[in-house]
C-alpha positions in Angstrom: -10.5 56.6 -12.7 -6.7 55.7 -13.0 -5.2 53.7 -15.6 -5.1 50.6 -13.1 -8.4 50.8 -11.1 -11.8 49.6 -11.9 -10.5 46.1 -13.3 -13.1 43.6 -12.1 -11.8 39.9 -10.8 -14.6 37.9 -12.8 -13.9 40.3 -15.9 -9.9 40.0 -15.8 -10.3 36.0 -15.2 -12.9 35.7 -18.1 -10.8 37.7 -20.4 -7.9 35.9 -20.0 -9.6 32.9 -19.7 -11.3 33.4 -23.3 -9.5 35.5 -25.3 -5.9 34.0 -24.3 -7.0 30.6 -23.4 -5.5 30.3 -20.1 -6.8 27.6 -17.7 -6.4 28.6 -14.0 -6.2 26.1 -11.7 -8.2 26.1 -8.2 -6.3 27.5 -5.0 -4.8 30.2 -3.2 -3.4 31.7 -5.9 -4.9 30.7 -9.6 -2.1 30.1 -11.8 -2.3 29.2 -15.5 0.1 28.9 -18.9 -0.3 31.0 -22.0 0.8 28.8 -24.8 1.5 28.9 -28.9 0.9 26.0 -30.6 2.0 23.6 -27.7 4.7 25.4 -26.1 4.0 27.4 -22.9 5.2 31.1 -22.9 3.9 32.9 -20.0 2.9 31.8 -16.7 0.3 33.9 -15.4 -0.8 34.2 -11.5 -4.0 35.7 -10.3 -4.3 35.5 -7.2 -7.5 35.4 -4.8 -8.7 39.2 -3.6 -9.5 39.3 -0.3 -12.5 42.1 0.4 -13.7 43.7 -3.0 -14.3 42.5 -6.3 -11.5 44.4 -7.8 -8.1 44.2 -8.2 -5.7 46.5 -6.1 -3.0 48.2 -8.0 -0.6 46.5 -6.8 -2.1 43.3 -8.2 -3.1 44.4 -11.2 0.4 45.6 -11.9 1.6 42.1 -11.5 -0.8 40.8 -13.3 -0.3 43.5 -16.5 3.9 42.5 -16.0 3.2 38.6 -16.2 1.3 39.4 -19.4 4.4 41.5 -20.5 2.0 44.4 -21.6 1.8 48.4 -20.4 -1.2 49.2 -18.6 -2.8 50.6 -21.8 -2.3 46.6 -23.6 -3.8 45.3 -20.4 -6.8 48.2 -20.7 -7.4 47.4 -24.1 -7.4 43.6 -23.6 -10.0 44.1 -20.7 -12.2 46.6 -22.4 -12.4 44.1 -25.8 -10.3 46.2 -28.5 -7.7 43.6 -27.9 -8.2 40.4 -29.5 -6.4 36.9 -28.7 -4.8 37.2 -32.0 -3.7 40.7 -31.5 -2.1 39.2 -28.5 -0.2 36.2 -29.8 1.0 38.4 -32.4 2.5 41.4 -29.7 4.2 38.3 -27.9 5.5 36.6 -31.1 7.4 39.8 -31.5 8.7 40.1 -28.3 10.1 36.2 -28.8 11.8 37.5 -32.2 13.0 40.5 -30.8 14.9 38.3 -27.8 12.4 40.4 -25.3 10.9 37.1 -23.9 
């Protein structure tokens, strides 16, 4: 299994969901705000697979570039090494850093 397959809809949506504390909204295409403190950061799109329960490559590379992490980030967040915190602080140092 490649770096980018076997991600699970319900799984990525939960994880961002609870770990990040993104809300998605209802629609076409979910979209939802990653914020510190009260500030939004990141805007974050999932949108609705058509036909499997899995994302597609393509879609999870969008996903994994919204989030402004490399594949192995993204594979970490999903499989639970990653923590919320971890995350805030990787994208704290992109905003110092003038990455973001």
């Amino acid at each position: 299994m490649g770096i980018l397959s076997g991600f699970k809809v319900k799984i990525v949506t939960n994880c961002l969901e609870k770990k990040l504390d993104i809300d998605f909204g209802q629609g076409s295409e979910r979209t939802g705000w990653y914020y510190i403190g009260e500030k939004k950061i990141l805007r974050v799109t999932l949108p609705k697979e058509h036909g499997g329960d899995s994302l597609s490559k393509r879609i999870a590379k969008k996903v994994i570039n919204s989030l402004r992490l490399t594949n192995q980030e993204f594979r970490n967040l999903y499989d639970c090494p990653m923590s919320g915190s971890d995350y805030e602080q990787k994208i704290k140092s992109l905003i110092q850093s003038n990455e973001l």
